[in-house]
C-alpha positions in Angstrom: -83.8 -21.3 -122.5 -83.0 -24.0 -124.9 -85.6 -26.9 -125.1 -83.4 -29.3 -124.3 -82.3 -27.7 -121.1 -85.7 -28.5 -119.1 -88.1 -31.7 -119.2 -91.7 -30.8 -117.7 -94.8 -32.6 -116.1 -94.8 -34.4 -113.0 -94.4 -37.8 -114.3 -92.1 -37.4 -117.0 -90.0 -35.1 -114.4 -90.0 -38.3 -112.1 -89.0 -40.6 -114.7 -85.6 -38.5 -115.6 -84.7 -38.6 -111.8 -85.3 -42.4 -111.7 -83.1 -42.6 -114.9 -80.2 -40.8 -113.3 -80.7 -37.3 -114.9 -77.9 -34.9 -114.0 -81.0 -32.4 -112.6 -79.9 -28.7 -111.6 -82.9 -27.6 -109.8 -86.4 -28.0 -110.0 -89.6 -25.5 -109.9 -93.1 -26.8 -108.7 -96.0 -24.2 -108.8 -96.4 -23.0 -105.5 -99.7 -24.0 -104.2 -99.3 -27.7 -106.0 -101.2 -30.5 -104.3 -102.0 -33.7 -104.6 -100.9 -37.4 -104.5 -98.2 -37.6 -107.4 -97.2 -34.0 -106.5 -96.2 -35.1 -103.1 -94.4 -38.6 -104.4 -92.4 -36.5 -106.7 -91.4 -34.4 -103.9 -90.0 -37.3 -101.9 -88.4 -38.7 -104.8 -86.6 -35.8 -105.2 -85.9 -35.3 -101.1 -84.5 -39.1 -101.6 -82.4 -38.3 -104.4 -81.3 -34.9 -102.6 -82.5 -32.9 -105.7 -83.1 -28.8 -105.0 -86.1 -27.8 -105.9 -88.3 -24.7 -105.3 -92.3 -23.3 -104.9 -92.5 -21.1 -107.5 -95.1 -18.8 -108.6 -96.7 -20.5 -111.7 -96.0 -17.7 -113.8 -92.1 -18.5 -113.2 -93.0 -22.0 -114.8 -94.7 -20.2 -117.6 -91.6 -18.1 -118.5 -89.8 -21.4 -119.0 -92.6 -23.0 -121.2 -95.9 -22.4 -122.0 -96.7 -26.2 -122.7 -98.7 -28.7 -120.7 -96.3 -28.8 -117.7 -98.9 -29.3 -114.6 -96.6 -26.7 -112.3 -93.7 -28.5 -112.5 -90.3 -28.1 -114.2 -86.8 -29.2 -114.3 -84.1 -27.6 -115.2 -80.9 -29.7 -116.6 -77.6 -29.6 -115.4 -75.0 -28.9 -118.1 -72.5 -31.1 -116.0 -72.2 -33.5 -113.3 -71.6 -31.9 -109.8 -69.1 -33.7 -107.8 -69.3 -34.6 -104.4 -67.1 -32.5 -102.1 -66.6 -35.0 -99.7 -65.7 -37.6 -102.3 -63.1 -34.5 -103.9 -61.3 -33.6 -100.5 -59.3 -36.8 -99.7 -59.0 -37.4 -103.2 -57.0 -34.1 -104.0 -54.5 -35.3 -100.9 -54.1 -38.5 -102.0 -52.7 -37.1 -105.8 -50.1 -35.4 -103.5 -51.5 -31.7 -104.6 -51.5 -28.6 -102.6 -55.1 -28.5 -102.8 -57.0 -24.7 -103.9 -60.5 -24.2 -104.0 -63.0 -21.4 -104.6 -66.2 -21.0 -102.6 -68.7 -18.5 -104.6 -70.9 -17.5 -101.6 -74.0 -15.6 -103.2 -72.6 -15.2 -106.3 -76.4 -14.9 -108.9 -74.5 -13.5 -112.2 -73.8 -16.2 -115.2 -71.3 -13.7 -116.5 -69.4 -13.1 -113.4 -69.8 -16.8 -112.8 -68.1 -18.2 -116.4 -65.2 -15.6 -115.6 -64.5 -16.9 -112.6 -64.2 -20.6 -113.9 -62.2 -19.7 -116.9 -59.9 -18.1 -114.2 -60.1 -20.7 -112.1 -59.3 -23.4 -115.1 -56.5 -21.5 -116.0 -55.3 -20.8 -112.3 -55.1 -24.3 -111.9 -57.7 -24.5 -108.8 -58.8 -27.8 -108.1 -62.6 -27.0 -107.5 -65.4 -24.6 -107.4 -68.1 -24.9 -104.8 -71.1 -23.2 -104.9 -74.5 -23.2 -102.4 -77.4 -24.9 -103.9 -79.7 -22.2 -103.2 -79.6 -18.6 -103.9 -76.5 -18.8 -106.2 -75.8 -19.4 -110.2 -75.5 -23.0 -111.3 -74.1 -24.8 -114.1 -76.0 -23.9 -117.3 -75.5 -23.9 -121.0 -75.0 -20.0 -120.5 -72.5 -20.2 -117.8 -70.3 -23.1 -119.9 -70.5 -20.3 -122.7 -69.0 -17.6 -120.9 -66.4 -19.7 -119.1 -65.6 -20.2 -122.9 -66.0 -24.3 -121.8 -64.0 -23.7 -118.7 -66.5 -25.6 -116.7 -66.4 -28.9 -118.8 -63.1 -29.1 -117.2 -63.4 -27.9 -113.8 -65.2 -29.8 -111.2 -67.9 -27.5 -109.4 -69.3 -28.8 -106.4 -73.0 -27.9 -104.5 -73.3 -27.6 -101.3 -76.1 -27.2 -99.1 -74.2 -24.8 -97.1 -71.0 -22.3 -97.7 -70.4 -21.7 -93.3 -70.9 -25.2 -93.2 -68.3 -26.3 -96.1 -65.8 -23.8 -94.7 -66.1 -25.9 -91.6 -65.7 -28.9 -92.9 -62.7 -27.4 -95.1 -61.2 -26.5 -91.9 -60.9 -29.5 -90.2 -59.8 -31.3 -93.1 -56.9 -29.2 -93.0 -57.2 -26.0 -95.1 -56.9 -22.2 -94.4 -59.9 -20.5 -95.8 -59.6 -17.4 -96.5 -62.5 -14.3 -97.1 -61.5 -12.1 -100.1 -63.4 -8.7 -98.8 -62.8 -5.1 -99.4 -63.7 -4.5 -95.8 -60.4 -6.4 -94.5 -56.9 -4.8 -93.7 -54.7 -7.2 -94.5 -53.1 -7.0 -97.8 -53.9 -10.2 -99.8 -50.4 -10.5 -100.8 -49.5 -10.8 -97.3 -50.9 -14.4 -96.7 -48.7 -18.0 -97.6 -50.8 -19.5 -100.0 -48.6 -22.3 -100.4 -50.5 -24.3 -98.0 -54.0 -26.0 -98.5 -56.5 -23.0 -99.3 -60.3 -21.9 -100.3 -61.1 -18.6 -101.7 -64.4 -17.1 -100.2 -65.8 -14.7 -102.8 -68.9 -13.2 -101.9 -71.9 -11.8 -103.9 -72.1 -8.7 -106.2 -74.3 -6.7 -104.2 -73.5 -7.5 -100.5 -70.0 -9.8 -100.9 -69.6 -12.4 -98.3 -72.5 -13.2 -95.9 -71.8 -12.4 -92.0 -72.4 -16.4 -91.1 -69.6 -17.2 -93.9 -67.1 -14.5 -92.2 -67.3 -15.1 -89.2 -66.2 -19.0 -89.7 -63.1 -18.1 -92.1 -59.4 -18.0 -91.0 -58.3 -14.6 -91.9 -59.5 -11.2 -94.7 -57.9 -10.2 -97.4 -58.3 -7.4 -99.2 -57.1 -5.7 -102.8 -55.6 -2.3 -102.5 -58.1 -0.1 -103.6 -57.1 3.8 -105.2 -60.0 4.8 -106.8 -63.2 6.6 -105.9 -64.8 3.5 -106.6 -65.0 1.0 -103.1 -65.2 -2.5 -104.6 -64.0 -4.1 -107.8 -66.2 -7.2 -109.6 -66.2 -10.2 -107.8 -64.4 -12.0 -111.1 -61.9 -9.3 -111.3 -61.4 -9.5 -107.9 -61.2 -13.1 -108.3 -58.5 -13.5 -111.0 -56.7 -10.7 -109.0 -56.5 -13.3 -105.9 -56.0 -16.3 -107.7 -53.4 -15.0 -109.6 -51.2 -14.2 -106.0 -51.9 -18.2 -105.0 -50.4 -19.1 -108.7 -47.2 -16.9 -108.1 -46.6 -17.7 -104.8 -46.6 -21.3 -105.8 -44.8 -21.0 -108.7 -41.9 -18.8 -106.6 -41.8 -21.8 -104.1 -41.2 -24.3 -106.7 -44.9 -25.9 -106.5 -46.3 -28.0 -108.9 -49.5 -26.5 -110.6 -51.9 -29.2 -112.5 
């Protein structure tokens, strides 16, 4: 990691949230006590910043310098607010599409999905702030600087954003091998979210279970799943011809 990805120490970690810092995440040592330890902690609960107890030797892979357990990480771009993003989208007059990454953990799976989504003309991605990639310098790399042009939003939860998307007026839809119905069967010419879960397990039971309907990708090999940013051009693609076919404007 670059040196100017990260600022450490308590003080001078308190000092770039104070200053408005675009902040990904933050790592304290995990058995970190004390007075200033516990008014950076509600600084960062005031300022809704994620941060995690980490062992101190995950500090140390980040630097080795005088850090006193705590580091933050740097956001390579400003995460919009998806409450803010929702009426605004309707009020452009847009079809709106969006792409919920539920457990996705790969940077390279993650950049390929934003330079899809860039290209696809989706209007957002929105990803969990915990247990999921984020916006690095890596991941703006492999979206080959997709992501300086594509809002990505943080959530504190995926089930509870599908909600949310729901009764604001939007089919969401779970991309999963384990559905029947063919994902070329479904109108995406209505307001729509993606689900795309992570590599290893796809989308998490809570998350399915609040969706609209499954798709799934024909599948003919002995292989059972494709990548999720295969899978993900794959679907995004369908939305971008099935708009295109019914005269919708893409921007």
């Amino acid at each position: 990691m670059d040196k100017n990805d990260y600022i450490f120490g308590i003080r001078a970690v308190a000092e770039a949230i104070e200053a408005g810092k675009d902040i990904d995440r933050v790592y304290i040592k995990k058995d970190l006590q004390g007075e200033l330890a516990s008014e950076l902690i509600n600084l960062m609960n005031r300022h809704k910043i994620v941060y995690r107890r980490v062992p101190v030797e995950r500090i140390n892979k980040i630097t080795r310098k005088n850090h006193q357990g705590v580091v933050a990480i740097l956001s390579a771009v400003t995460y919009q607010s998806l409450d803010h993003l929702i009426p605004e989208l309707y009020e452009a007059g847009v079809v709106p599409f969006l792409v919920l990454l539920d457990g996705v953990t790969d940077v390279r799976n993650f950049g390929a999905i934003a330079r899809t989504c860039e290209c696809g003309g989706v209007d957002a991605i929105v990803i969990p702030d915990h247990d999921s990639v984020s916006v690095t310098g890596d991941a703006i790399k492999t979206s080959a600087g997709a992501l300086h042009h594509l809002p990505v939003c943080r959530v504190s939860s995926i089930p509870k954003c599908i909600r949310d998307l729901k009764a604001s007026g939007y089919q969401v839809v779970a991309v999963t091998e384990k559905a029947d119905i063919n994902y070329t069967v479904a109108d995406y010419t209505v307001p729509t979210a993606f689900v795309l879960g992570s590599e290893d397990s796809g989308i998490s039971q809570e998350a399915l279970r609040q969706c609209d309907t499954y798709v799934s990708i024909p599948m003919f090999g002995k292989i059972g799943s494709l990548n999720v940013s295969v899978a993900a051009a794959v679907a995004i693609y369908e939305v971008v011809r099935q708009r295109l076919e019914s005269n919708m404007e893409i921007i």
